[in-house]
N, C-alpha and C positions, 0 to 999 in steps of 0.2 A: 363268606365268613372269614373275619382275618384274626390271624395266631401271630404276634407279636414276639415272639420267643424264640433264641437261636436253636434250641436244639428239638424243638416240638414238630416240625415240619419230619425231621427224618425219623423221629419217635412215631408217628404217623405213617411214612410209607414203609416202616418194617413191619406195620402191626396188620396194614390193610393187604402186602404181600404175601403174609400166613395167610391171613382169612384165606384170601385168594388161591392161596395153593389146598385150602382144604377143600376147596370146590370143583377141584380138580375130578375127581369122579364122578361127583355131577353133572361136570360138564362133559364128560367121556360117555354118559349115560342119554344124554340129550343128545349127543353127536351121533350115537344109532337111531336112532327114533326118528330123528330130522337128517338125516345122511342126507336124502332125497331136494331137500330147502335148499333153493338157489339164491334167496334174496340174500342180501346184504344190512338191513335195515328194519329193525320193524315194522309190523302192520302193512308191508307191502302189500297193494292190491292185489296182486297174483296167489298168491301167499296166502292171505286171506278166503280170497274166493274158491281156493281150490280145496282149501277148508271147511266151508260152507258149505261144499258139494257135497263132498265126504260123509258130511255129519246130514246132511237131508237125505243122503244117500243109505243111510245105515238104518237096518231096522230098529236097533237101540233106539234111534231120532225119538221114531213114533212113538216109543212107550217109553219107561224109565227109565231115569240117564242111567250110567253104569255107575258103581259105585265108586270106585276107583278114578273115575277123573273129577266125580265130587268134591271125592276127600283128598286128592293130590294137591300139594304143595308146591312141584316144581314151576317155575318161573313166578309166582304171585309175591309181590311182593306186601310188605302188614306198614298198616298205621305209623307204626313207634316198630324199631329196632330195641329185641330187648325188651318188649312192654317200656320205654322209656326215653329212647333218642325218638325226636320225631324221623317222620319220612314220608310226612304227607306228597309232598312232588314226586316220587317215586311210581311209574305207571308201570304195572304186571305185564309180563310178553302176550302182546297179540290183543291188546284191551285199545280199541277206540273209545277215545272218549271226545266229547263236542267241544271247540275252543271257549276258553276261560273268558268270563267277563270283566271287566278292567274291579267290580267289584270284590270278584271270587280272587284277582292276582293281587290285591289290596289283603284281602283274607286270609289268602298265603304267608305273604311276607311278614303279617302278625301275628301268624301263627308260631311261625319260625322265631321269629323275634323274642315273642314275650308267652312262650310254655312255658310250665314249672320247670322243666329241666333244663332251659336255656339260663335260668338264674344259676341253679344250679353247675353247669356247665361254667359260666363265665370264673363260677368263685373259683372251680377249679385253677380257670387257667391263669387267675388271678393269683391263686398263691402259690403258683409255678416260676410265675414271671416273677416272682417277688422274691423268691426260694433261690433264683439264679442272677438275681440282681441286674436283671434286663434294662432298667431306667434307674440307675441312682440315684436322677433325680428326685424321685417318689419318695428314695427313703422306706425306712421298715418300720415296724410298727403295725397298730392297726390303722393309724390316718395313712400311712403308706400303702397296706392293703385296701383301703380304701379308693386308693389313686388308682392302683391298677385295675381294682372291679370297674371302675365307673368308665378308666378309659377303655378297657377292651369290651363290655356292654356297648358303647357309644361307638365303638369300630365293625360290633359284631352288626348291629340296629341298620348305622346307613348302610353296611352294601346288602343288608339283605331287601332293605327296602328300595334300594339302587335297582340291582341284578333282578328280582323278583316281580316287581310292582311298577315302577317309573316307566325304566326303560322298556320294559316288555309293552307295557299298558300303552307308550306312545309309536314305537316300533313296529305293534300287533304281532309281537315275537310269543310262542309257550315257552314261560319256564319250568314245565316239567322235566322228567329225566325218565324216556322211554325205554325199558331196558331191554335189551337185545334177545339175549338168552338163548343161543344157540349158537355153535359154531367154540373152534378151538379156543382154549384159553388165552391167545396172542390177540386171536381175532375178538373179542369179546374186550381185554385190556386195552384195545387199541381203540376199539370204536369207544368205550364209555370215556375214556381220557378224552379222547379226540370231540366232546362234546362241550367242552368248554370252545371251540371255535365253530361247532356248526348247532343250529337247532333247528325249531320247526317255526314256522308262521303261523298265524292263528289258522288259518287255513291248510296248513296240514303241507307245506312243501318244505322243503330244506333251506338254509339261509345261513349268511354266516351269522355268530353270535354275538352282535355287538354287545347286547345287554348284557353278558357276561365280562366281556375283556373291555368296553368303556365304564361298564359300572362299577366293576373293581377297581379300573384306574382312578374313577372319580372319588369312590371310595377312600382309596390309600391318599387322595391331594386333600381330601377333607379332614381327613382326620391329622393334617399337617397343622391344622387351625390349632388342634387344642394340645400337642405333643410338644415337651420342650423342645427349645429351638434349635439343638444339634441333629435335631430328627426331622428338621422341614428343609431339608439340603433335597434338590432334583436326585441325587442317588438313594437318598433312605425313600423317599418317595417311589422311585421306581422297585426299589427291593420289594416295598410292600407291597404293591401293584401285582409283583411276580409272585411273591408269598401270596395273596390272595388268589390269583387265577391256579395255582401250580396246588392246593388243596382242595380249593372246588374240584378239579380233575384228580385229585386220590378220593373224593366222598363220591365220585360221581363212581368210580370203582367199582371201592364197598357196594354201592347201592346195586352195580350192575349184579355182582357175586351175592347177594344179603341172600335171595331165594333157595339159593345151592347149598350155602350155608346152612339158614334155618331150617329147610329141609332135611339136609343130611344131620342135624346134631339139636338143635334146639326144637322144630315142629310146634312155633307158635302159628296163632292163625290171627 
């Protein structure tokens, strides 16, 4: 997703840092519970299996679940942030799921693309950028607000279908975002940022991420095609290159915290 705007990137990592600190007792909450968790990663086999035991192992197993890990909310993450941001990509801690078909990361990326809130979103950042006079070129107005929806629509479009769909579907890369959900607040910040350089393989191993950091860069050179010309220089292009990967790693954040969050304060499901 790319944000064109100077001062929208740090309006963003002050907003995703609160979240984040309000999840702080959840995440001190989940630190006693799993004290004992040695992985590093999610869905670790080990991890896993010795979870399985556990749970065959429990008389609860045979009869009805308990109520309480029914209706717990910690680590799952929902559809829509908010009933309204998607987060379809967003995978709950400790949830396998089977690798995507090049049609379901097709599916993805137009989900992401063209939801009622992504229109809605774009106007936003359109009369933001408009508001702070980001391209004079545009001009104000409504034909000027015009310029800015259609170009930051047209920036937001290719890298989701870049990062989401192309790259992954030729790569056999998942672009889900597996959230960790255990371990100290450093450790939790570190690994979700740190997922814009590494992912998974449709086969479930680790990898760097090129379809993140090549499809944003392809991204930011495309959309050099349609931006006035003081904006197709190799530095505005790399600026937006790094503006694109460097917000994917604050939403990939958000997404890791969103469970702790809605948990402790909102309790959607």
């Amino acid at each position: 997703m790319y944000f064109p705007f100077r001062f929208f990137p740090q309006w963003i990592a002050v907003v995703v840092l609160c979240l984040a600190w309000l999840a702080v007792p959840g995440c001190n909450a989940q630190n006693a519970v799993l004290s004992a968790d040695t992985s590093d990663t999610p869905d670790a086999p080990s991890v896993v299996a010795a979870q399985n035991v556990a749970t065959q192992s429990s008389p609860r197993a045979q009869g009805q679940p308990a109520a309480a890990d029914t209706n717990s909310l910690e680590g799952k993450q929902t559809k829509r942030i908010l009933g309204i941001v998607p987060n379809f990509r967003a995978v709950s801690v400790d949830v396998k799921l089977p690798s995507e078909s090049v049609k379901e990361k097709f599916l993805g990326a137009t989900q992401d693309s063209f939801d009622y809130s992504s229109f809605i979103f774009v106007g936003i950042l359109a009369g933001v950028g408009q508001w702070e006079n980001s391209y004079p070129q545009f001009r104000q107005g409504a034909a000027g607000y015009g310029r800015y929806y259609w170009h930051t629509f047209a920036d937001q479009t290719d890298e989701n279908y870049l990062v989401e769909f192309i790259l992954p579907s030729a790569l056999r890369q998942d672009p889900r975002y597996y959230t960790l959900g255990h371990g100290g607040i450093l450790k939790r910040t570190v690994y979700s940022f740190s997922r814009v350089l590494i992912t998974r393989t449709d086969s479930g191993n680790e990898t760097f991420n090129a379809s993140e950091i090549v499809g944003a860069g392809a991204a930011a050179g495309i959309s050099g095609l349609y931006y006035p010309s003081p904006y197709k220089t190799w530095t505005k292009t790399g600026q937006r290159w790094l503006t694109n990967v460097s917000l994917d790693g604050a939403t990939f954040i958000f997404k890791e915290f969103w469970p702790d969050i809605n948990n402790k304060i909102f309790h959607q499901r």
